[in-house]
Steps between C-alpha positions, in 0.01 A plus 500: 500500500444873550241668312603700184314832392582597145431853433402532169511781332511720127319757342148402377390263201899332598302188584547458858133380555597215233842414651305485844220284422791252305661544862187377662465223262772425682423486845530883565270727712408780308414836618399775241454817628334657219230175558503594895381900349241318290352323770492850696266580219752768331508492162893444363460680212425849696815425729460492868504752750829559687287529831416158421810295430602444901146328499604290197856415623370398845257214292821405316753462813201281672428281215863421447539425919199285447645302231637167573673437161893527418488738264231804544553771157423819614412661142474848467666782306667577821604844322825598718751385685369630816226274390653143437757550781180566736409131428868395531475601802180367558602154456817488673314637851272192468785273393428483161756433189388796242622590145393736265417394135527793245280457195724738249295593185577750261249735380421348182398197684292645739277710256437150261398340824249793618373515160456126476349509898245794347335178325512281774139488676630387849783758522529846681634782255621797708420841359771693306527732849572199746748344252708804449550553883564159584810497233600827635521371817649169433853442591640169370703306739883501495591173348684408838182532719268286242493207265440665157255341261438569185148596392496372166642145607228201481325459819677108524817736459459742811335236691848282468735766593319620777438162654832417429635835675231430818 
């Protein structure tokens, strides 16, 4: 069976670290690239330096070629199109399967979520600054290029219709 890289994406607090580690539950290889910034000792919160991210995406390309799994989730808020297509075609020049999943939230949703993560002792809260440019940067996926999701299902829910869509 080929491998299958799922690019996961949405904006923060959408819950793509929860659908991924319910993914990995699974069988999954996860790679996080906001954990792959942590372990390069920058702090989330503060964002990351631009200069840095080729550094970060190189980590992420060789963990997934190391990965011997079925399914690796690449999870990310892989802000653009240029963005998610770069992993498309990523995967298909090392004979990979690929599909974006689209974690749609509204806005409602994703401020109870940051509020509720403020609380939370083991989560990252990005500053004000770093969460206004990464929603002014994000562009959602057409629904044609992406499995949509939605953010306020149960976690049982998206992880049914994704594996049945994979």
């Amino acid at each position: 069976m080929t491998a299958l890289l799922v690019v996961l994406t949405g904006l923060p607090y959408s819950g793509k670290t929860t659908l991924a580690r319910a993914l990995e539950r699974n069988g999954a290889t996860v790679v996080e690239l906001d954990h792959i910034n942590r372990e390069r000792g920058f702090r989330i919160e503060d964002g990351v330096p631009m200069a840095e991210w080729p550094e970060t995406i190189r980590q992420a390309e060789a963990r997934i070629e190391e990965s011997s799994a079925d399914v690796v989730v690449l999870s990310w808020v892989n802000p653009s199109e240029r963005d998610r297509r770069r992993w498309r075609d990523f995967a298909s020049a090392r004979g990979m399967r690929h599909q974006v999943v689209y974690l749609a939230a509204d806005q409602e949703l994703l401020d109870t979520r940051r509020s509720v993560a403020v609380a939370a002792p083991d989560r990252h809260m990005l500053s004000d600054e770093v969460l206004q440019r990464v929603q002014r940067r994000f562009q959602p996926p057409a629904e044609d290029s992406a499995l949509v999701v939605e953010a306020g299902w149960s976690t049982q829910k998206q992880l049914e219709v994704v594996t049945a869509a994979l």
